[in-house]
VMD Tcl script that draws the C-alpha trace (Angstrom):
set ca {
  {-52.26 64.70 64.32}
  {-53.18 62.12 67.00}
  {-56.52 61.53 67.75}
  {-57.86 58.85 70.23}
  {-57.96 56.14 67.43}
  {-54.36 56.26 66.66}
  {-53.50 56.47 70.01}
  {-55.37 53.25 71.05}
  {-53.56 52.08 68.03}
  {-50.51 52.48 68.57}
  {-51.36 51.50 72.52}
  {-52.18 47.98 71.33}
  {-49.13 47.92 68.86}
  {-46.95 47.98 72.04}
  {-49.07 45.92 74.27}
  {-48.90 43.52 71.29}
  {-45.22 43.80 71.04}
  {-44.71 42.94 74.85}
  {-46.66 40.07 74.52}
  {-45.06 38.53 71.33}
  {-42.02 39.23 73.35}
  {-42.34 36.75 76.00}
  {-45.04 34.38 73.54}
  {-43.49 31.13 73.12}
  {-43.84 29.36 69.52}
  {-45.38 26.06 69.34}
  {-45.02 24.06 66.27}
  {-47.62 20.74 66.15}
  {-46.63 18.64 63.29}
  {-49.23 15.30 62.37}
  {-47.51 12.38 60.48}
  {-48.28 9.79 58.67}
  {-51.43 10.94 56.56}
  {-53.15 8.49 53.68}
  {-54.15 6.00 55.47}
  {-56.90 7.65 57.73}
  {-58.96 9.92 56.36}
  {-62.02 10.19 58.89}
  {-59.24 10.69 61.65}
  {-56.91 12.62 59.68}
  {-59.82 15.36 58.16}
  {-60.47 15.91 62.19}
  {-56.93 17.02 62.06}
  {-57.77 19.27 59.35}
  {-60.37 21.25 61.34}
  {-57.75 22.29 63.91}
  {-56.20 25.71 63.29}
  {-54.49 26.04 60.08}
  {-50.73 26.39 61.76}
  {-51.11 22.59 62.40}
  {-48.74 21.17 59.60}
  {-49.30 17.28 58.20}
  {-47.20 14.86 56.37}
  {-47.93 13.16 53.85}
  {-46.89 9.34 52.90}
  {-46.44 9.55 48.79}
  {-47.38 5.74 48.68}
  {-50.70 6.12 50.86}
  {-54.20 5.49 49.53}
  {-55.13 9.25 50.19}
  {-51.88 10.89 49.81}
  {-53.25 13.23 46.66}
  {-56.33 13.28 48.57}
  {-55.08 15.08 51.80}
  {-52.61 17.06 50.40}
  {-54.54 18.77 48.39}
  {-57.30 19.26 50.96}
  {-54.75 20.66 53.52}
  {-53.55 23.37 50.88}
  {-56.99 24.34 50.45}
  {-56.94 25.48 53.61}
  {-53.27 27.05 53.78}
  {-52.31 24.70 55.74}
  {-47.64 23.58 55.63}
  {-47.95 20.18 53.75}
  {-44.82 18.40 53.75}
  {-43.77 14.62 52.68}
  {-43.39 12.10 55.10}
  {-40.54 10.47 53.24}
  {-40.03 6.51 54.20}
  {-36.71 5.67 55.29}
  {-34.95 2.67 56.61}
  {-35.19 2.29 60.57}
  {-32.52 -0.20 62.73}
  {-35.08 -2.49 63.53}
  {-36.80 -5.24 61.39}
  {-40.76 -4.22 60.54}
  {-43.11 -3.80 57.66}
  {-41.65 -1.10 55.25}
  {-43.22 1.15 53.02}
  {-43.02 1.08 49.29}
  {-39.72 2.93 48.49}
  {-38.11 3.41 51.94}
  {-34.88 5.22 50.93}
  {-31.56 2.82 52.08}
  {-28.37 4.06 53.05}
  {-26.55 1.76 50.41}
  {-28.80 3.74 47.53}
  {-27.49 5.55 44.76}
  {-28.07 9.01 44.60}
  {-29.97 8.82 41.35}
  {-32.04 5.93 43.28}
  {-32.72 8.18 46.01}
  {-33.57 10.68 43.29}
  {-36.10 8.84 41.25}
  {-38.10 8.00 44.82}
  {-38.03 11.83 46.07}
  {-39.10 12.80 42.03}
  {-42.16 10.30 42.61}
  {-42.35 11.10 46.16}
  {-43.18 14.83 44.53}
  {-45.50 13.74 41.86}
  {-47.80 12.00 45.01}
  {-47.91 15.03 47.38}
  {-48.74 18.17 45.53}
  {-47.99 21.87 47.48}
  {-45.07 20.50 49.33}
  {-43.57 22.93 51.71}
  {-40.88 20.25 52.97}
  {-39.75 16.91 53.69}
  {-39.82 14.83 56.66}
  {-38.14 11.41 57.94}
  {-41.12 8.26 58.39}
  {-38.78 6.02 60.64}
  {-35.10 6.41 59.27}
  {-33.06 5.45 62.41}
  {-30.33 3.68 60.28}
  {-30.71 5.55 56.96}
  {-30.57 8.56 59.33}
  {-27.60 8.23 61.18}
  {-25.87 7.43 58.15}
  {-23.54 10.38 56.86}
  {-23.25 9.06 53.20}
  {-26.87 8.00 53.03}
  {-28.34 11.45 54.20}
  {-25.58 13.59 51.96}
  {-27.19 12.03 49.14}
  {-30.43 12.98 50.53}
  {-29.45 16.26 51.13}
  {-27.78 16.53 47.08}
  {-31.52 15.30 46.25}
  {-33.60 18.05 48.17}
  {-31.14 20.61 47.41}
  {-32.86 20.66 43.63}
  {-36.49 21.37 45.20}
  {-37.36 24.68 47.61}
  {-37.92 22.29 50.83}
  {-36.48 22.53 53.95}
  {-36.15 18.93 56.35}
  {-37.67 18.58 59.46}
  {-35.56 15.75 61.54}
  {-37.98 13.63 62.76}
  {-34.89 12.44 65.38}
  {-36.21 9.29 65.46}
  {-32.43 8.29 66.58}
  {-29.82 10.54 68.36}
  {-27.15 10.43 66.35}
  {-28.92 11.87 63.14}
  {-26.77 12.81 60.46}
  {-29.38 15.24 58.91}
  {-27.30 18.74 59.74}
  {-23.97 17.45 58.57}
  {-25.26 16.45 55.65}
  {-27.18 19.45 54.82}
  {-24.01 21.17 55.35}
  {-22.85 23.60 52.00}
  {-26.26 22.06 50.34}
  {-28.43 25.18 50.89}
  {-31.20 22.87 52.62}
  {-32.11 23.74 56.15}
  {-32.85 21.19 58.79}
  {-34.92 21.82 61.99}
  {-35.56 18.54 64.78}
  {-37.98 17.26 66.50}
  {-38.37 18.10 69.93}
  {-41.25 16.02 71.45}
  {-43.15 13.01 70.02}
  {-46.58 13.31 71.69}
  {-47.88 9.98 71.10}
  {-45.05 7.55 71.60}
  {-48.39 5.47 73.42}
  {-51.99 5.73 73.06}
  {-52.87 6.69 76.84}
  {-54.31 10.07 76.68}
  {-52.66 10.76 79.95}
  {-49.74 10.17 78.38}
  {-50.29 12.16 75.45}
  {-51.67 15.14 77.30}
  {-48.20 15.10 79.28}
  {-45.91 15.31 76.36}
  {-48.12 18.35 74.92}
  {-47.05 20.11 78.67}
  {-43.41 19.29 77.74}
  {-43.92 20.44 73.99}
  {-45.06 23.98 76.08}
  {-42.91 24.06 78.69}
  {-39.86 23.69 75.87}
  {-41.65 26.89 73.88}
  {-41.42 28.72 77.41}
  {-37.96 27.97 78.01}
  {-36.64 27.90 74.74}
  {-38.49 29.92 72.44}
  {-40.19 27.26 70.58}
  {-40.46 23.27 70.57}
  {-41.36 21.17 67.60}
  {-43.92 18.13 68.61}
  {-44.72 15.43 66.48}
  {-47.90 13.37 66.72}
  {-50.21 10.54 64.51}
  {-53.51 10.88 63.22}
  {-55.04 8.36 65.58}
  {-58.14 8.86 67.86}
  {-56.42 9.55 71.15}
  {-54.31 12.08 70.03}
  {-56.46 13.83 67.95}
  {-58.97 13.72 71.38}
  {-55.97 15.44 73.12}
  {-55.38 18.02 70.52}
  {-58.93 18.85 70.18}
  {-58.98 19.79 73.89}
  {-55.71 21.06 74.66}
  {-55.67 23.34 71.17}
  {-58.70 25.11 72.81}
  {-57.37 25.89 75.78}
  {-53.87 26.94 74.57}
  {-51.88 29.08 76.94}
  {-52.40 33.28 76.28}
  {-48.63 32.89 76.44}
  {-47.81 30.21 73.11}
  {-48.21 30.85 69.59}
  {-49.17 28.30 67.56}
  {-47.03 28.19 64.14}
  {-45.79 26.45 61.45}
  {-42.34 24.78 61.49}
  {-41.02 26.42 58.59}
  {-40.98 29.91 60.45}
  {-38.53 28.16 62.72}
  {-35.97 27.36 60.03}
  {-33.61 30.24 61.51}
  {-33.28 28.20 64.99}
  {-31.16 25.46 63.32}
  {-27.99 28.07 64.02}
  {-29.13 29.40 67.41}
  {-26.67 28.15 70.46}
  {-28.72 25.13 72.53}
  {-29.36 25.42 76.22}
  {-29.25 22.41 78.82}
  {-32.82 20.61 77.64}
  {-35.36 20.01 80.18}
  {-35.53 16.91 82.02}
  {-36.79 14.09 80.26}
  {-39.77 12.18 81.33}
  {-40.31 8.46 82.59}
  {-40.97 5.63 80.71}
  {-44.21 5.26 79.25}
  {-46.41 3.71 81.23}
  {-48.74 2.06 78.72}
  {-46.72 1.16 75.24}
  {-47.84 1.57 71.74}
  {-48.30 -1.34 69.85}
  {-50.35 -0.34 66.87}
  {-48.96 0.14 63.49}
  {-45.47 1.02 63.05}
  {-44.40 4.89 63.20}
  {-41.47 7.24 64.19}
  {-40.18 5.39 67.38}
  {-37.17 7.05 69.22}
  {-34.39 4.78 69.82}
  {-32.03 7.23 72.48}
  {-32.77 10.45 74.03}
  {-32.63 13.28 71.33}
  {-29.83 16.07 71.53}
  {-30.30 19.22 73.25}
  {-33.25 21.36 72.15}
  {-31.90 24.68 70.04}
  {-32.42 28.36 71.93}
  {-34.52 30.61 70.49}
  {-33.27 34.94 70.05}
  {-35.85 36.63 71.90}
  {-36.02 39.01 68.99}
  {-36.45 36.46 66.65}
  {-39.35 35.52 68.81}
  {-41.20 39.07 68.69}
  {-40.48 39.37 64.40}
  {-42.16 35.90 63.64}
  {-45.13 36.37 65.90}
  {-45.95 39.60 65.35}
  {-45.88 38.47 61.95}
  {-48.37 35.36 62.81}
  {-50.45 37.06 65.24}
  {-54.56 37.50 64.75}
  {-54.23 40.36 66.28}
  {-51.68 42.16 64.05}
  {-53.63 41.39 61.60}
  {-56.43 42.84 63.14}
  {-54.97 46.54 63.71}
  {-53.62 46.52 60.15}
  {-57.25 46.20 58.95}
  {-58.49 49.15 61.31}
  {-55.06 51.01 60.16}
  {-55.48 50.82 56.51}
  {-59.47 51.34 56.62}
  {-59.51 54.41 58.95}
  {-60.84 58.17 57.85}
  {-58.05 60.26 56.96}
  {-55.69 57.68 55.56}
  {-54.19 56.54 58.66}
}
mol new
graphics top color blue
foreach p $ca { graphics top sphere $p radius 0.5 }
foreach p [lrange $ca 0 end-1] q [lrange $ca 1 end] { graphics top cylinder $p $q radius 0.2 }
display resetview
């Protein structure tokens, strides 16, 4: 029989639903991770759907990965890989002319350096990237370990998905680098994109760096995050790879004040279009994410009568 407890219950349940409905999922993703550690444990007292990368050669690397899976927080590796352009490298950047047993032996150590790994993402990688042999025998690698590959899309023409292809290892992309300079204007505008892809789309994958600025950003825009975006980690997006893509939003101008600090992710051409997201898909994985839910399964289970 209904009293008024289940009835607000179920009340909220629907209200709930409605809003999950229409929610759109962000995904914030922090690269780079070793090498700062006052910086990067700021980024480890954001919310726990905040997922960082780890770089297996860094001086913390053990350090922060382990910290972050303390928490529950996604920890993926932040796997080196050879970009077009000539800069410092890091220690056993994967080459397109490698053998797969090379590329083996570095993702095998690359494991060993970054315990809990949920995944694997690209550090630079615009010519080992676009490179169809190169990422197939990335893809024969990771198919061996439970991780999925997050395309950093540091170049347009990535590879990554037709590579993947009959491996069993599913690839998401990169939909917004936050932090391509350190002007916190700047940064604070590619977070609006970031959202304004989750409205239109579904969801939007944004990438950023452990460095002062952007963790300033974060800090403040986290805390006032719209009623209307869920905050979650990207591998609860790992369905979207196979959803249809809609015409991408405009892209913004040039940065006004470039980056020039150490070297990271830098996009070399406008990525491809952003995936769409099922609007059922949307309601499922919030609802599933959602304090909320939580919340009224608590009150459900612990109620008089066995409700």
């Amino acid at each position: 029989m209904f009293n008024k407890k289940m009835a607000t219950l179920v009340f909220l349940l629907l209200l709930g639903m409605t809003k999950a409905a229409i929610a759109g999922r962000l995904s914030i993703v922090m690269d780079d991770f070793g090498y700062r550690p006052h910086d990067e444990n700021q980024v480890l007292s954001m919310p726990t759907a905040v997922t960082i990368t780890v770089l297996p050669n860094a001086p913390y690397a053990e350090e922060m990965a382990r910290k972050a899976h303390a928490q529950g927080r996604e920890v993926m590796i932040h796997l080196p890989m050879a970009p077009l352009s000539k800069q410092p490298l890091e220690r056993d950047t994967l080459f397109p002319n490698m053998s797969q047993d090379e590329i083996a032996r570095i993702v095998r150590d690359a494991v060993n350096k970054v315990p809990y790994a949920d995944g694997v993402n690209n550090h630079m990688g615009s010519a080992m990237t676009s490179s169809l042999i190169g990422m197939q025998n990335v893809m024969q690698v990771l198919s061996h370990y439970p991780f999925f590959f997050l395309d950093s899309m540091t170049i347009g023409n990535s590879q990554s998905s037709r590579a993947a292809a009959g491996t069993g290892v599913k690839v998401i992309k990169r939909n917004v680098f936050l932090d391509d300079t350190a002007n916190e204007d700047d940064i604070r505008q590619q977070f609006n994109r970031a959202i304004a892809l989750a409205r239109r789309n579904g969801y939007a994958i944004a990438i950023g760096h452990p460095r002062p600025n952007t963790v300033k950003v974060l800090q403040q825009m986290l805390a006032a995050l719209p009623p209307d975006i869920v905050l979650v980690r990207p591998s609860s997006l790992l369905n979207e790879a196979f959803s249809p893509a809609p015409a991408p939003l405009p892209a913004p101008g040039r940065p006004r004040h470039q980056f020039q600090g150490v070297p990271q992710c830098v996009v070399k051409q406008s990525p491809p279009p952003v995936y769409a997201d099922a609007m059922f898909g949307v309601i499922f994985s919030s609802l599933n994410q959602a304090p909320w839910v939580i919340q009224m399964k608590h009150w459900f289970t612990s109620a008089p009568g066995g409700y």
